[in-house]
DOGU-242840 format. One line per 10 residues: number of its first residue (from 1); their letters; for each residue x, y, z of C-alpha. Coordinates in steps of 0.5 Angstrom, whole numbers, plus 500, padded with zeros to 3 digits. Layout:
N
NUM = A = X Y Z | ...
***
This chain:
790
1 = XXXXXXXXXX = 424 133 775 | 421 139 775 | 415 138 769 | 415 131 769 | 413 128 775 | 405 126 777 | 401 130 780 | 398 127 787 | 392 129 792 | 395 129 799
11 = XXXXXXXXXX = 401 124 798 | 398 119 798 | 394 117 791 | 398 114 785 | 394 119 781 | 391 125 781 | 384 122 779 | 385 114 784 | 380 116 789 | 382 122 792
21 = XXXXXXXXXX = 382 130 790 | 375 131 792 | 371 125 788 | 376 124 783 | 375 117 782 | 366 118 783 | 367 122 777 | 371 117 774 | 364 111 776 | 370 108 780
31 = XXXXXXXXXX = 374 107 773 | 372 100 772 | 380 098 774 | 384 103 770 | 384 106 778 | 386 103 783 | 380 098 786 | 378 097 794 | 380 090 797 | 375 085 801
41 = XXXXXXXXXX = 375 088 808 | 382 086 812 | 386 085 805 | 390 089 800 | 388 093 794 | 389 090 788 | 391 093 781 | 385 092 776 | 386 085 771 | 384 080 769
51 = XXXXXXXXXX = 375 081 770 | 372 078 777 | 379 083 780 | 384 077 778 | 391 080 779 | 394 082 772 | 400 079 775 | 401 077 783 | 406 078 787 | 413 082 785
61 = XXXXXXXXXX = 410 083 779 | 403 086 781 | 408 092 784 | 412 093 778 | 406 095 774 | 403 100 777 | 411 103 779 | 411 103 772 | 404 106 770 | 407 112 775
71 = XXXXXXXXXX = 413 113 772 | 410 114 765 | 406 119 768 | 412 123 773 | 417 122 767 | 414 122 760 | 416 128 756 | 410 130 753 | 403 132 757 | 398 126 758
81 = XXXXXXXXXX = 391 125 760 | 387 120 760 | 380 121 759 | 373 118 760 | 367 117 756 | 365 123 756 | 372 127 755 | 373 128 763 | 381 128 765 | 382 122 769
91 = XXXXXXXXXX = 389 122 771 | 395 128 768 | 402 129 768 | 404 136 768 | 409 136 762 | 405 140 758 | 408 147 760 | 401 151 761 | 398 147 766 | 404 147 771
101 = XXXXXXXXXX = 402 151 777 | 394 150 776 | 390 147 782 | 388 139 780 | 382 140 783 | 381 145 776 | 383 140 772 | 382 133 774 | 373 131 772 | 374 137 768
111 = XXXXXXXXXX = 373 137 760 | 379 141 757 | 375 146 754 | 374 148 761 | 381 149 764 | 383 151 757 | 379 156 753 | 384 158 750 | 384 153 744 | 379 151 738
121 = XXXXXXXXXX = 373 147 743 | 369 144 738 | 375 142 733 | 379 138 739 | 371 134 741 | 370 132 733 | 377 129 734 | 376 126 740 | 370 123 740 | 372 121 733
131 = XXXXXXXXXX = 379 117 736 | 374 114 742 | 369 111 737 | 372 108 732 | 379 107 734 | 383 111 729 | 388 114 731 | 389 121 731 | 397 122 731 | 400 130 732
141 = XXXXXXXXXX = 395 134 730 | 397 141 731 | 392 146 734 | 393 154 736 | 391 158 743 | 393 161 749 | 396 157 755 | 391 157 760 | 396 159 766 | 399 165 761
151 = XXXXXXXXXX = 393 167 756 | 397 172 754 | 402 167 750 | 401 163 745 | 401 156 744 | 402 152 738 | 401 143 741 | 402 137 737 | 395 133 740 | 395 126 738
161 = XXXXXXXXXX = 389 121 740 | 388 114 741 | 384 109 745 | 385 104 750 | 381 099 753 | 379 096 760 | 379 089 762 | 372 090 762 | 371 092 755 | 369 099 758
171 = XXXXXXXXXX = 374 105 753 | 378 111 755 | 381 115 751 | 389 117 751 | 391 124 750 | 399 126 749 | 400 134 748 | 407 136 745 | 409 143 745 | 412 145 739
181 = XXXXXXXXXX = 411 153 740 | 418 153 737 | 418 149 732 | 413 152 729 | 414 158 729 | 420 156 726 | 418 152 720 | 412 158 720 | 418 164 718 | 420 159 714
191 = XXXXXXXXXX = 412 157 710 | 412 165 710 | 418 166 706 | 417 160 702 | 410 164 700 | 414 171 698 | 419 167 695 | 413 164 691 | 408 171 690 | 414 176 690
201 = XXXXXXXXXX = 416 177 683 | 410 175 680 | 408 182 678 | 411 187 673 | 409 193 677 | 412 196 683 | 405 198 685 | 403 191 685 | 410 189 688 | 409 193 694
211 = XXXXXXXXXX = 402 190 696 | 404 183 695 | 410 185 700 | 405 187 704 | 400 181 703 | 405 176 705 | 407 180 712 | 399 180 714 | 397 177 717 | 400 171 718
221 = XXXXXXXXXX = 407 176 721 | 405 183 723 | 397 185 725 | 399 191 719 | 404 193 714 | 406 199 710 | 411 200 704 | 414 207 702 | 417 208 696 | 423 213 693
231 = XXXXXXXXXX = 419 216 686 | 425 213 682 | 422 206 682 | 415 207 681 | 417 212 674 | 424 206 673 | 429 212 673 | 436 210 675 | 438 208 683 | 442 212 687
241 = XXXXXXXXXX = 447 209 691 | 449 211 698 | 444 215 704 | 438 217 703 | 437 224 706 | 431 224 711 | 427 229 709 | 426 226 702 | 418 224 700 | 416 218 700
251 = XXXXXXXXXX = 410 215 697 | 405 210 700 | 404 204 695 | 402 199 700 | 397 198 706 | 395 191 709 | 392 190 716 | 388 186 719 | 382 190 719 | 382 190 710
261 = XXXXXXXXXX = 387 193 705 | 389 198 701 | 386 204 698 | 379 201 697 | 380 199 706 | 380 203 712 | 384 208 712 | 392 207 714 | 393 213 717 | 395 220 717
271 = XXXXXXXXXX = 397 218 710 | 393 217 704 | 395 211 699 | 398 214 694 | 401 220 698 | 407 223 698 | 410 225 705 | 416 226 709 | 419 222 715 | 420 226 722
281 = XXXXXXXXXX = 427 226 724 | 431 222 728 | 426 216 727 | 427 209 726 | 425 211 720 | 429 216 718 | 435 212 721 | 433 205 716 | 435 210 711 | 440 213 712
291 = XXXXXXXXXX = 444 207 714 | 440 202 710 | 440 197 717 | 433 194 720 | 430 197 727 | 427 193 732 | 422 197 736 | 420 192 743 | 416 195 748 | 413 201 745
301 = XXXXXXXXXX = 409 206 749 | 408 211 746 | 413 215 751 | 419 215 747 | 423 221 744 | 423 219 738 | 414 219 738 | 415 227 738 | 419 228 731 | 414 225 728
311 = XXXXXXXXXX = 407 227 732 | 402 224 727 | 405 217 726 | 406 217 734 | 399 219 735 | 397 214 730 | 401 208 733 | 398 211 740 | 392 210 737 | 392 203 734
321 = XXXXXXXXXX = 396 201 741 | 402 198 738 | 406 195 742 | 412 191 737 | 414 195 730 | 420 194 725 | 423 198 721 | 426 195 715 | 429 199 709 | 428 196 702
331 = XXXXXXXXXX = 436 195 699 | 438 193 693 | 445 193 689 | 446 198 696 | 440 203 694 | 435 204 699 | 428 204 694 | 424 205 700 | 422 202 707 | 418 197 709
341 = XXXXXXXXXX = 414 197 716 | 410 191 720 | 407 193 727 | 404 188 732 | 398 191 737 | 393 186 736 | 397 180 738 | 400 180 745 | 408 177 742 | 413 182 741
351 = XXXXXXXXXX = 417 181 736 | 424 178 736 | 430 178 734 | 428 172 729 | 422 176 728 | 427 181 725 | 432 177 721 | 425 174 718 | 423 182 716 | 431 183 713
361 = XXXXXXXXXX = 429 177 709 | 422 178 707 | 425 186 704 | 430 184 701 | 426 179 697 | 421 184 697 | 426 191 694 | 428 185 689 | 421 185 686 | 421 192 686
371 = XXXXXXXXXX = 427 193 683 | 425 189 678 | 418 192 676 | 422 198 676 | 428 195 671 | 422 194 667 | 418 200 667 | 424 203 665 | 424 198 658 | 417 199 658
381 = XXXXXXXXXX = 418 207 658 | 425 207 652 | 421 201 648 | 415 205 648 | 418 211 646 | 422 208 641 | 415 206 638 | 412 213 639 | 417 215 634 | 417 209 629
391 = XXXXXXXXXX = 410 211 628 | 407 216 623 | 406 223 626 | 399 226 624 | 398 224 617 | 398 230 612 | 391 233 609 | 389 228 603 | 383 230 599 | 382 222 598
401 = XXXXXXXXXX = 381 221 605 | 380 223 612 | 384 219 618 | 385 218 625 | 387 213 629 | 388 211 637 | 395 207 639 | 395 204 647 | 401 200 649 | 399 194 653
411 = XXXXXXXXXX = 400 193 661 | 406 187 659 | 410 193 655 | 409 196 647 | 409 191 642 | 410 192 634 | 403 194 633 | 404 200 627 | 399 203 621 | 401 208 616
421 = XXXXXXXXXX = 397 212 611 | 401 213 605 | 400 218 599 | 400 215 593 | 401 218 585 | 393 220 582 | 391 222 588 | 391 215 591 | 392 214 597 | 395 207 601
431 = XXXXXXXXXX = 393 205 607 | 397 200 612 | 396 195 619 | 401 190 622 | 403 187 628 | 410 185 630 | 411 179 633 | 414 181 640 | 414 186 645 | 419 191 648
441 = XXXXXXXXXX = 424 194 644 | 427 188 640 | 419 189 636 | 419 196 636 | 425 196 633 | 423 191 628 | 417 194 626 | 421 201 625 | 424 196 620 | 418 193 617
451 = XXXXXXXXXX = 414 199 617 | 420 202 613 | 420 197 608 | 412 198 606 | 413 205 605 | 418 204 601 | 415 199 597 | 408 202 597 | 411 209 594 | 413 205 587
461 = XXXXXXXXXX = 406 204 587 | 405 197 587 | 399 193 587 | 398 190 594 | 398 183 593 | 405 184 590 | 406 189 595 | 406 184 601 | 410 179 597 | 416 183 596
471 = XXXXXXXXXX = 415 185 604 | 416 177 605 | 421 176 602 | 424 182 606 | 421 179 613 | 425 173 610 | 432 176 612 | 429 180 618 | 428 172 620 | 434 171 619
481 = XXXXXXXXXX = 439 176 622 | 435 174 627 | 435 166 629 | 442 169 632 | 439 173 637 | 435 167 641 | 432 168 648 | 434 162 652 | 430 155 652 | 428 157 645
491 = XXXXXXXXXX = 430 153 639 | 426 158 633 | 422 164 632 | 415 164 632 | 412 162 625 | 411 169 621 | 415 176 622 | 409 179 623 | 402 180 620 | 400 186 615
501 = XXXXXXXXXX = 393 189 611 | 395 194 606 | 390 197 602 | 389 202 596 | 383 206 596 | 382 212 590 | 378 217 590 | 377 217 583 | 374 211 580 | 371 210 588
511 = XXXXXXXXXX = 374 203 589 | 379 200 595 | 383 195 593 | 386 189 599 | 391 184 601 | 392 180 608 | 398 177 610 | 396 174 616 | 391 180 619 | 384 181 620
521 = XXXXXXXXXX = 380 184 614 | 377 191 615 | 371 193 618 | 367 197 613 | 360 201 614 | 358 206 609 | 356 213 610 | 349 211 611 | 351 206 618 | 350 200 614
531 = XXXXXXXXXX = 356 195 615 | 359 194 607 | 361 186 606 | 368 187 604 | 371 180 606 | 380 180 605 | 382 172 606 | 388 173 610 | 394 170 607 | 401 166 611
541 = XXXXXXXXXX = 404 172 615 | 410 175 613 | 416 171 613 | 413 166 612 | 415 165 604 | 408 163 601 | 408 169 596 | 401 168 594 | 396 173 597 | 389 174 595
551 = XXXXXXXXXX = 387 181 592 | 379 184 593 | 376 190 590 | 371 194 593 | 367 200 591 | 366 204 597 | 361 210 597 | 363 217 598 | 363 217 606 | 364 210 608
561 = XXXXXXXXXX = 369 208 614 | 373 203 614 | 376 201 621 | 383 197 620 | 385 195 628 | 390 190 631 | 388 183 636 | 390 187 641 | 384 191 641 | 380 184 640
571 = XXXXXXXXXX = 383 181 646 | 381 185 652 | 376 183 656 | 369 184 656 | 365 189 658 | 361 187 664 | 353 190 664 | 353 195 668 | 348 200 671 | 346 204 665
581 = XXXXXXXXXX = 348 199 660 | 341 197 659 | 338 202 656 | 343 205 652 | 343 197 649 | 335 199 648 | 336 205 644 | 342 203 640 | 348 206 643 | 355 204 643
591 = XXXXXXXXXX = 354 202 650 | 351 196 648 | 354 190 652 | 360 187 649 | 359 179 647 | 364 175 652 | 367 172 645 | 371 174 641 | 372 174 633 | 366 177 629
601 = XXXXXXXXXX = 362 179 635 | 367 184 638 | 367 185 630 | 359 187 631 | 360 191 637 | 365 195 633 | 360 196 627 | 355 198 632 | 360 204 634 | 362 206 626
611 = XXXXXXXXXX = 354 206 625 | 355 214 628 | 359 216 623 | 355 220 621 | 353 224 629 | 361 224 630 | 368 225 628 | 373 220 627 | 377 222 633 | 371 221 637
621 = XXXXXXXXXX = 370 214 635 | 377 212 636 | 375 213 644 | 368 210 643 | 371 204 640 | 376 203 645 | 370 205 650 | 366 199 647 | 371 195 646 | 376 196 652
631 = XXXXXXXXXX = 373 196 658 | 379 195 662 | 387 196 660 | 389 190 656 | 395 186 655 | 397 187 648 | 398 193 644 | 392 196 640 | 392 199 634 | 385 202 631
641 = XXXXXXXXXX = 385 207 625 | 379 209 621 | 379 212 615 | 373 216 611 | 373 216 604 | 372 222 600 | 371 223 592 | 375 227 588 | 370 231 583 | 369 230 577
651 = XXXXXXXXXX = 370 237 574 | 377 236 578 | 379 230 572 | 380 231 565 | 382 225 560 | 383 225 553 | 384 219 549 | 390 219 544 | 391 216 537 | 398 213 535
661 = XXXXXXXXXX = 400 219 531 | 406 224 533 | 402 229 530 | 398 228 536 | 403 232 541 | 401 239 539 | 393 238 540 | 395 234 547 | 399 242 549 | 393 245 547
671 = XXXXXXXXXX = 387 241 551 | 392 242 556 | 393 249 556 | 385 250 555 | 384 246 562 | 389 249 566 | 385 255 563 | 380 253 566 | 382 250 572 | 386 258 573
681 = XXXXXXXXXX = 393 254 574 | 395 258 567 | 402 259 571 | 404 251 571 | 403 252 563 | 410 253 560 | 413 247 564 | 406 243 563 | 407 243 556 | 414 240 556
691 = XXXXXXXXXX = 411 235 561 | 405 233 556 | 410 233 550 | 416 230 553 | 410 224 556 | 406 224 550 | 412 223 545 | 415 217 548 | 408 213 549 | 407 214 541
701 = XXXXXXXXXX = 415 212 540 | 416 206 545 | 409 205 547 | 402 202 545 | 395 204 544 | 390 206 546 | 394 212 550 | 390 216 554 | 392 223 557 | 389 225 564
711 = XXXXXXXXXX = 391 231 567 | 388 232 577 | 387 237 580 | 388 235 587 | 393 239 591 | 398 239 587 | 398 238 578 | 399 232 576 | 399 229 569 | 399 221 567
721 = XXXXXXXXXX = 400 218 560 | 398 211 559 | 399 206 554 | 399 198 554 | 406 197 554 | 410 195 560 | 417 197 557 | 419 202 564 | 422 207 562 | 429 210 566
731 = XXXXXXXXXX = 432 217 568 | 439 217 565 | 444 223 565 | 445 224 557 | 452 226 555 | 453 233 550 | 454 229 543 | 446 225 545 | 441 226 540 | 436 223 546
741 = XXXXXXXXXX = 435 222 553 | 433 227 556 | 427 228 556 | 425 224 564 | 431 228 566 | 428 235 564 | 421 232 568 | 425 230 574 | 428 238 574 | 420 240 572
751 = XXXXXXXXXX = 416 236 576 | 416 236 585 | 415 228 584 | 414 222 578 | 414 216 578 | 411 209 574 | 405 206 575 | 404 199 573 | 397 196 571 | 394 189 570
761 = XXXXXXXXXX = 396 191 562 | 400 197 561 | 403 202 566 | 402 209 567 | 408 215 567 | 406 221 573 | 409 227 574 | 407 232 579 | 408 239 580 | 406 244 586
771 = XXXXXXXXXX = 401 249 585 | 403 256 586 | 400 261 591 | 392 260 593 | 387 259 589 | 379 261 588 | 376 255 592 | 370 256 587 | 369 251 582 | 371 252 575
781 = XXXXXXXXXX = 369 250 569 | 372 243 567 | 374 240 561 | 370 232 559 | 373 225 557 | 372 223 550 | 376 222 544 | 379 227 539 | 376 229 533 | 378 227 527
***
């Protein structure tokens, strides 16, 4: 029973250790009866027993003991050794396969560590003398290391403890070694794809996938790894089935050895990370991809034919002295995205065919992810065009404001954050911030929606506060066309459609009106840098079917900034010191370090970075708010628009207060002619005098005092009438017998817009026309406010 049976010196000791093999039982102090004993002169030996040398048992039986003690040792299965006090091998069996064929007499009164250097010393002493000292029973303990009669082999054991006494109270120590090499590296294979089963996935980008394919294989697989990819996963551009052609560039996403990782790690070779390259033909590379089957390469050394196609990988695997490689390619829905390499110099194994079967396994899962981040760069890519073009482009030239604004999708994919600036009658201007709840293509098509009603509704010159009840009522039916369309596991929307602040600034009266539906307020500083309370109490968001928001007015002084952002710009992580944050916090400037909180501290920081309003452009301090406040890429979409108010000159307004008195309507024709005179505009006098007529006569028929005539020269003429009325006047086509009635339909023909504005008390009828050609910038003599004589 080859690995079984008891090692003996010169065929005559019942153990290795008895008292033969060179002073095995001197080492062992004569073993206290666990050895054999030395009889009287004349007698027999005898077993040791009970104390005084008493015989355990007498005759037959004395014999049956000790045959069995010798069986266990020659037949037990595992590998036993009988240690003393001080750790010392007593006696052995050689079933434990790495000391067969080691001399005895370098095993018997040694110390494992010395005839097996190859295992962790310090880690088997703690828990031997911890199973000697107190008893406790260390049962198949797993250690590591390199057989003592085959260094270059691995072995893992399962060590167990216990100890035993003699009949004289003296402890020994039993040690029972199983080798599950095998089983180990089976439930190691196993542990690994439980590891990249766990990992994998887990990032949505294919960059990141890649890497985390190699971290998985390294170390605990390979000794290094390396993941090519096709540039159609990494830009989420649609597969191509079928052979790769071998010539086709590859990018190097990922690296993993054991000496460090990645682009900021030692070099991964001919290849940079992030490099483009091409494999040499015939290669095990190159046939992975033509065939899509995994290559195993044992034996490598460096004299292969294949090494000379591809010479600088070839000098590079001589260099590193690999030894065992594969080559697995990365297939999904039979497209290869690219190909995974392990190789294997360090560790003196070879890879094997369960190796092999492991790395298939370990890319698959590995394209899988892949494919994955690359589905969803593709998503991200159509959402966040779909959202760019949902967005307004770069807004018009207004004389109340000047505007600029930064949009950064978020990492997860674009959500529904929008703005808009939207031109208003009187030379108004309405300015507008949400955010959709969502993201990818469902929230930008959802916010193409919301931001369409807005618009809608702010043209018909509605206050804000009954602006956004309107828009509830219409994110009320958004919410429910949408309970249809559930993702799964969830039982209802989240509360609210979305988030929106609206504001109306006019830059005639130099006041800004808002109202929240769930969104933070504005950040305002005024031309001097010094922050402008402007406190806007947010409301329920929108679909919600609260229907009451709060409105606030402010003045804001020609110059003053108004900053309306989103959470997602708030939401980042802070900005950690750095090396030259300090003296830029010294003196002020915007790379002060950022509060870790967020809320009003982060709203503080942005202040700070409005305060250079005056030094820079509005564009220039979108990127130094993003700088301050967004260190890093953040999660969320981020919105920010800044917006500059402006002032339309007096001399570019004329009222007149009108009493309520038809003869009226010749004197306003003539203030309006002389104005336009005045203002050089004698080209719009024709179809101006029909507007005033027109406006003038039905604010005296069907209105009420006071009624106020105001004619803006803006960058087009436009001409209100207002009166205490809240009747609303309607467009109508008179027919050929009608004594009336046409007099909207004449200023629709005449004017490029109209429209009614209504008030707290009474409504304002608009009309504006285009001015023709170019004029002379230099200011004109402009008419004043006051009432008519007489």
């Amino acid at each position: 029973m080859d690995g079984y049976q008891d090692d003996r010196h010169d065929g005559s000791d019942s153990g290795s250790g008895s008292n033969g093999g060179g002073g095995g039982a001197a080492a062992a102090g004569e073993a206290d009866g666990v050895a054999e004993q030395t009889a009287p002169e004349g007698g027999e030996p005898v077993a040791c027993g009970a104390p005084g040398g008493e015989p355990l048992g007498s005759g037959e039986g004395d014999h049956v003991d000790a045959a069995l003690l010798d069986a266990l040792f020659a037949q037990a299965p595992l590998g036993l050794y009988l240690l003393d006090q001080d750790l010392r091998v007593i006696r052995y069996n050689t079933a434990a396969r790495g000391v067969r064929g080691m001399p005895s007499a370098d095993i018997v009164g040694h110390r494992p560590a010395d005839f097996a250097p190859g295992f962790d010393r310090a880690e088997l002493e703690v828990l031997a003398r911890q199973a000697l000292q107190d008893g406790g029973y260390v049962r198949e303990h797993l250690v590591r290391g390199r057989m003592p009669t085959d260094p270059g082999q691995e072995m893992v054991g399962a060590v167990s403890f216990f100890r035993i006494l003699s009949d004289t109270g003296r402890p020994y120590l039993v040690a029972a070694i199983e080798d599950v090499t095998e089983r180990q590296g089976a439930l190691d294979r196993l542990d690994i794809l439980h590891s990249a089963h766990r990992r994998l996935g887990a990032s949505l980008d294919a960059v990141g996938s890649a890497q985390e394919l190699s971290d998985v294989a390294v170390p605990r697989f390979a000794d290094s790894a390396t993941v090519d990819l096709l540039d159609e996963p990494l830009r989420g551009l649609p597969l191509r089935t079928g052979p790769i052609d071998p010539g086709a560039p590859l990018r190097r996403v990922a690296y993993r050895s054991v000496h460090g990782s990645g682009p900021g790690g030692p070099s991964p070779g001919p290849i940079p990370h992030g490099a483009l390259s091409t494999y040499g033909a015939p290669t095990p590379y190159s046939q992975a991809l033509v065939d899509g089957r995994a290559r195993l390469i044992r034996g490598l050394t460096g004299d292969e034919d294949w090494l000379t196609a591809d010479p600088e990988r070839g000098r590079r695997l001589s260099e590193l002295g690999v030894h065992s490689m594969i080559v697995a390619p990365l297939v999904v829905h039979d497209a290869v995205l690219g190909v995974l390499a392990l190789y294997r110099y360090r560790r003196s194994e070879p890879f094997d065919q369960d190796d092999l079967e492991l790395a298939v396994e370990l890319a698959s899962r590995g394209a899988m992810s892949i494919d994955k981040a690359r589905s969803y760069a593709r998503e991200r890519s159509i959402a966040t065009t779909l959202q760019r073009q949902l967005l307004p482009r770069e807004p018009a030239e207004l004389s109340a404001v000047q505007s600029a604004h930064v949009y950064l999708p978020g990492v997860v994919g674009p959500g529904g954050d929008w703005y808009d600036v939207v031109p208003l009658s009187a030379a108004r201007v309405g300015l507008a911030i949400g955010s959709v709840t969502g993201t990818g293509i469902e929230a930008a098509a959802v916010m193409g929606q919301v931001r369409t009603a807005l618009r809608t509704l702010a043209v018909q010159d509605l206050q804000p506060d009954e602006l956004l009840v309107r828009l509830d009522d219409a994110a009320r039916v958004l919410t429910d066309e949408q309970q249809g369309s559930l993702a799964a596991g969830a039982d209802t929307l989240p509360d609210g459609l979305a988030s929106c602040l609206y504001l109306v600034y006019d830059p005639i009266g130099r006041t800004c009106t808002a109202a929240s539906a769930g969104h933070p307020g504005p950040v305002v500083v005024g031309a001097d840098g010094v922050p402008v309370p402007f406190p806007v109490e947010p409301g329920l968001p929108l679909g919600c079917g609260d229907g009451c928001y709060e409105t606030r007015v402010a003045e804001l002084p020609v110059g003053s900034v108004l900053a309306l952002y989103t959470n997602g710009l708030m939401s980042g992580p802070g900005r950690r010191p750095g090396p030259r944050t300090g003296g830029a916090a010294e003196r002020g400037g915007v790379e002060e370090v950022l509060p870790v909180g967020p809320g009003e501290g982060r709203r503080a920081v942005l202040q700070r970075v409005l305060a250079r309003a005056g030094e820079e452009e509005l564009p220039q301090l979108c990127d130094q708010a993003v700088y301050a406040l967004l260190p890093e890429r953040q999660r969320e979409d981020a919105v920010l628009l800044l917006v500059r108010t402006l002032g339309l000159p007096d001399e570019k307004v004329a009222v007149w207060t009108l009493p309520e008195d038809p003869a009226v309507v010749r004197t306003a024709r003539r203030l309006a002619e002389h104005q336009l005179a005045a203002w050089g505009l004698e080209e719009l006098e024709f179809s101006t005098d029909l507007i005033v007529s027109e406006l003038v006569t039905n604010a005296i028929r069907y209105g009420k005092s006071p009624i106020r005539l105001r004619l803006i020269n803006d960058r087009g003429l436009i001409c209100e009438v207002s009166d205490s009325s809240d009747s609303t006047p309607h467009l109508r086509r008179a027919k050929t017998t009608d004594e009336g009635g046409r007099g909207l339909f004449i200023i629709g023909q005449l004017a490029q817009r109209w429209g009614t504005r209504f008030a707290r008390h009474g409504k304002t009828i608009w009309a504006q026309q285009e001015v023709p050609g170019e004029r002379d910038p230099a200011e004109l003599e402009a008419g004043g406010e006051g009432e008519l004589p007489g």
